[in-house]
C-alpha positions in Angstrom: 34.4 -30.3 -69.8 35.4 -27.4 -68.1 34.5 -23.4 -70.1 36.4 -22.0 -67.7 38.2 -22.3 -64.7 39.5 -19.7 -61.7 41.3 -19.6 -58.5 40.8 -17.9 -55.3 43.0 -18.3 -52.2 41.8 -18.0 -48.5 43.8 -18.4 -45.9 42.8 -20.4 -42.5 43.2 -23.5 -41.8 43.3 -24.4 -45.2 44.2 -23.2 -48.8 41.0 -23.0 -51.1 39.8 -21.9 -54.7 36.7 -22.0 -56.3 36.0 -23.2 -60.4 32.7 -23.5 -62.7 33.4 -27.2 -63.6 30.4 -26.9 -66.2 27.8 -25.2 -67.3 25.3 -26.6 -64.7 26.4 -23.5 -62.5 27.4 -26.3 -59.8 30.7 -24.5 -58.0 32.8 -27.2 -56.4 34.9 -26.6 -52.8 38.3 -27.4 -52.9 40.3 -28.2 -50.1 44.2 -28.7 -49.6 45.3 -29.3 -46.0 49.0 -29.9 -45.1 50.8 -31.7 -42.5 54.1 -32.0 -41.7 56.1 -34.9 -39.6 57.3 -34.1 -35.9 59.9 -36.8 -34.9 61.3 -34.4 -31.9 59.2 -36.8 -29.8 59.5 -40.7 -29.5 56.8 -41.3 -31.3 56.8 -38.9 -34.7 53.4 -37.3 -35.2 51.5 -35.4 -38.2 51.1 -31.7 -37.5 48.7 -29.8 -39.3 49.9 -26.3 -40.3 47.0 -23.6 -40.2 49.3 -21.4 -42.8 50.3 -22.7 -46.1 51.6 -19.8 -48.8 49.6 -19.4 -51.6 49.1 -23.1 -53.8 46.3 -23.8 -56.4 44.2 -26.9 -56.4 45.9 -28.7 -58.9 44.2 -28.2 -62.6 44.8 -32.0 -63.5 43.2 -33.1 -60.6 40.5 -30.8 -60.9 39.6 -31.1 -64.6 39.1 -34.9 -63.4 37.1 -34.0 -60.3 39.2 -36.1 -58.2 41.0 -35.8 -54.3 44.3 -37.4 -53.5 47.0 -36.8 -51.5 51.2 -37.0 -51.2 53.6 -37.7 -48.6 57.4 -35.9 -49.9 60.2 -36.2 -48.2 63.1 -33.4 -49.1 66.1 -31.2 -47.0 66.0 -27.9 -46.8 69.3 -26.5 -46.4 70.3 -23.0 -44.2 69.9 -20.4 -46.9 66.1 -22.1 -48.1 67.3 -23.8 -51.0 65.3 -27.2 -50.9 67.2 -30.3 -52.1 66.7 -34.3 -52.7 62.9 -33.9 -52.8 61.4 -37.3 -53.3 57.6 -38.3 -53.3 57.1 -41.2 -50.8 53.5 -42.5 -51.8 50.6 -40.8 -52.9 47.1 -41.5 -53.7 44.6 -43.1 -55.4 46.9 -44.4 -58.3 44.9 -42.9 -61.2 46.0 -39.3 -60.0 48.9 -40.3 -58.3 50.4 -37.9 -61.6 48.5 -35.0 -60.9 49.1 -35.0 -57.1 52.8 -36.1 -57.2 53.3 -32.6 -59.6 51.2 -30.6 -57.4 53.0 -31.8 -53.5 56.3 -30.9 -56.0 55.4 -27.7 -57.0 53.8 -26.6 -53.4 57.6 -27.5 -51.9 59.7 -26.0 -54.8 57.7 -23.0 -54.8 57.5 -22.6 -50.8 59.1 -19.9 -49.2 61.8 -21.4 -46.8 62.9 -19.0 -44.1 67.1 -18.7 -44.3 68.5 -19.7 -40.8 71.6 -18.6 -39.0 72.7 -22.3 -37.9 74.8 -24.5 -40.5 72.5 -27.8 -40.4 70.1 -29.0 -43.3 66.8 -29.7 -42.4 65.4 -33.3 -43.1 61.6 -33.0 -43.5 58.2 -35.1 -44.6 55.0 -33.6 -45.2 51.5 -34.7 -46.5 49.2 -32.8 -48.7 46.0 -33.7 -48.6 43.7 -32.7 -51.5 40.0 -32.8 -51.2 37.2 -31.8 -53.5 33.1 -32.1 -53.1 30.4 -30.5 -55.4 28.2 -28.6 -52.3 29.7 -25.5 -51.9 27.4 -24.2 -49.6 28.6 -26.7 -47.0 31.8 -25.3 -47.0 32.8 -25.8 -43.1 31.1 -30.0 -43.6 34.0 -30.4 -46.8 37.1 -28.8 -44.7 36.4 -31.3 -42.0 35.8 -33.6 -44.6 39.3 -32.9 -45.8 41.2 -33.0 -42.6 39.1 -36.7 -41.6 40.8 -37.9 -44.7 44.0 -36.5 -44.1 44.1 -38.5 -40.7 43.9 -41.7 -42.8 46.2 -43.6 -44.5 48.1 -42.2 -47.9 47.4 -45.3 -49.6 
């Protein structure tokens, strides 16, 4: 499977690391693009965020060479703390593990900003995880990623 595996972050529109899956020297692109749920308008929209802090492509999903993604709803209370996180959906089913711990662990470990006001924020995001095996078409895979990300979670 894999001899070894590392991670390198950059940060744009989208979080990314890099991993030799194998010894054929092939270097996957890994792609995690986030989105979270405006409903201050009457008809509640996904907005991508160009800024995510620092996540890994999850090492379940990876060692399996797959893509996925989650929708999570959770609060996030005054002082940052977030509270009733719950997974919505995710998807496909046969790494709904994998990407369930990994939308988790991107909220838990999220740096929430403390606010001055005394009302708990009720958010839903969607983290979209996308993988492909040509590197060297970087730019083609993060558009790839954010095509899928405008599809259903299902």
């Amino acid at each position: 499977m894999y001899k070894s595996l590392f991670a390198l972050t950059l940060v744009c529109t989208s979080i990314s690391s890099f991993a030799n899956p194998d010894l054929s020297g092939r270097n996957p692109f890994v792609d995690i693009q986030a989105q979270v749920l405006d409903t201050s308008t009457g008809k509640p929209t996904w907005q991508r965020l160009d800024h995510i802090p620092y996540v890994q492509y999850p090492t379940g999903l990876l060692n399996q060479q797959g893509s996925g993604c989650a929708i999570v709803n959770f609060a996030v209370t005054p002082d940052g703390v977030v509270k009733n996180l719950n997974i919505e959906n995710s998807a496909p089913k046969r790494f709904s593990k994998d990407v369930r711990k990994a939308a988790r662990q991107i909220v838990r470990d999220w740096q929430w900003p403390e606010r001055t006001d005394d009302q708990t924020l009720e958010l839903t995001m969607r983290f979209d995880y996308c993988l492909t095996f040509d590197y060297d078409k970087k730019s083609e895979a993060i558009a790839m990623c954010v095509e899928h990300s405008e599809q259903a979670c299902e």
